[in-house]
C-alpha positions as CSV (number, residue, x, y, z in Angstrom):
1,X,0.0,0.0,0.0
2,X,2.9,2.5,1.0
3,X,4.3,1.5,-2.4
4,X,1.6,2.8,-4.0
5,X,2.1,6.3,-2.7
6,X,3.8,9.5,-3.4
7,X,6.8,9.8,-1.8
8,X,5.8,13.1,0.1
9,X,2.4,11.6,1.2
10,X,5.0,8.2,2.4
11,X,6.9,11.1,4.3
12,X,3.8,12.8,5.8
13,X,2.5,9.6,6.7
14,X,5.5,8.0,8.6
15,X,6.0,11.7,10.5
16,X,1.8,11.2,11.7
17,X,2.8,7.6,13.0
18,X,6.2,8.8,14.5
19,X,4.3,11.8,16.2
20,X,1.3,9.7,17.5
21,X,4.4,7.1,18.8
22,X,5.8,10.1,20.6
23,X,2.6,11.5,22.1
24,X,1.2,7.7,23.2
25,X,5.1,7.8,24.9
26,X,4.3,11.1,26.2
27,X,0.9,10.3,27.7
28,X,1.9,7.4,29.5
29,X,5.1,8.9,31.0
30,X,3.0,11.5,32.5
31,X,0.2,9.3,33.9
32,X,3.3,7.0,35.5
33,X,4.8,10.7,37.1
34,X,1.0,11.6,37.9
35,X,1.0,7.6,39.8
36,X,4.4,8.4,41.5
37,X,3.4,11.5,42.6
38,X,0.3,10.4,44.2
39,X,2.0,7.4,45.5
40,X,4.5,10.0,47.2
41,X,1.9,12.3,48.7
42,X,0.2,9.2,49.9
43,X,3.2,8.2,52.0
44,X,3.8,12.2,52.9
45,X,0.8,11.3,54.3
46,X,1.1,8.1,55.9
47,X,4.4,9.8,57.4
48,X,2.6,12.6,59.5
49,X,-0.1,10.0,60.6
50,X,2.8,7.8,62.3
51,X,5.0,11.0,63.7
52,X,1.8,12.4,65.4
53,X,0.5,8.8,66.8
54,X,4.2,8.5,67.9
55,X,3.7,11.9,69.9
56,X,1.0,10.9,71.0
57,X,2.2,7.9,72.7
58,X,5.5,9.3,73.8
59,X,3.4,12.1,75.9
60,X,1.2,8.7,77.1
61,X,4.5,7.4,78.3
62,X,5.7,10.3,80.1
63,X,2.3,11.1,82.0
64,X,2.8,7.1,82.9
65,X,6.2,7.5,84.1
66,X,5.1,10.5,85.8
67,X,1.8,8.5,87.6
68,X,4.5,5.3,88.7
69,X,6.0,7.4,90.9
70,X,5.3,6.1,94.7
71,X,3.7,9.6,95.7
72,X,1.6,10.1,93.1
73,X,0.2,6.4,93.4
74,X,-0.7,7.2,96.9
75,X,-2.0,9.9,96.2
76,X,-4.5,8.3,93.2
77,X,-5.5,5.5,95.8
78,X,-5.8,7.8,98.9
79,X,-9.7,8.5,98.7
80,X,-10.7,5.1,98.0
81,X,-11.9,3.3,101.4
82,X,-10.1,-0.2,101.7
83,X,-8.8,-2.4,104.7
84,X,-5.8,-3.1,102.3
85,X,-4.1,-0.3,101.1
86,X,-1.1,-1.8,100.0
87,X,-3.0,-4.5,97.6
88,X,-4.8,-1.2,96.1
89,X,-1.7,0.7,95.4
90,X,0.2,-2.6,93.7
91,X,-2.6,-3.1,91.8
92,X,-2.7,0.6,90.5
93,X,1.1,0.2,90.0
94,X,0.3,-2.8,88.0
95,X,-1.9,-1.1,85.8
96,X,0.3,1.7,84.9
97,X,2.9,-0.5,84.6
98,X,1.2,-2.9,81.9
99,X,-0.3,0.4,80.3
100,X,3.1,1.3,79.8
101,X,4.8,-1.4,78.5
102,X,1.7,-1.1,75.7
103,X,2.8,2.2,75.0
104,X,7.0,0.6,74.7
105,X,6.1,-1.6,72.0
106,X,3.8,0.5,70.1
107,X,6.8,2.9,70.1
């Protein structure tokens, strides 16, 4: 069929193939930089979430390490009536201390 031609309608021919090659190359080059780009914000994105739920727990584990401490344990289990004080305060310091060890291996 292309033998069939003029030369310069062969040439114009074979540039409109060539240029529809290049823009189909085009096209999908800038859909895969579109896909990267998304992909990248998406992680941007995943990023923050983890640095704030990591500041989140790191201020959990200071108010814990703050609350361990023997006064402030007293002072948690001082208005609550009981014949066994001592069995209330280990249990509160065994709360705080499994709440923290949560919070270690989230971190």
């Amino acid at each position: 069929m292309l033998n069939d031609m003029p030369r310069g309608k062969k040439m114009r021919r074979v540039m409109w193939s060539a240029l529809l090659i290049i823009v189909a190359v085009g096209l999908a080059a800038a859909q895969d930089t579109s896909s990267v780009e998304q992909k990248a914000e998406a992680l941007r994105e995943q990023l923050r979430g983890v640095t704030d739920k990591q500041a989140e727990l790191q201020s959990r584990l200071t108010q814990l390490e703050e609350d361990l401490k023997p006064e402030n344990i007293q002072r948690s289990v001082a208005s609550i009536g009981t014949t066994d004080a001592n069995a209330l305060r280990d249990q509160r310091q065994q709360q705080l201390e499994t709440q923290k060890a949560s919070i270690e291996e989230q971190l």
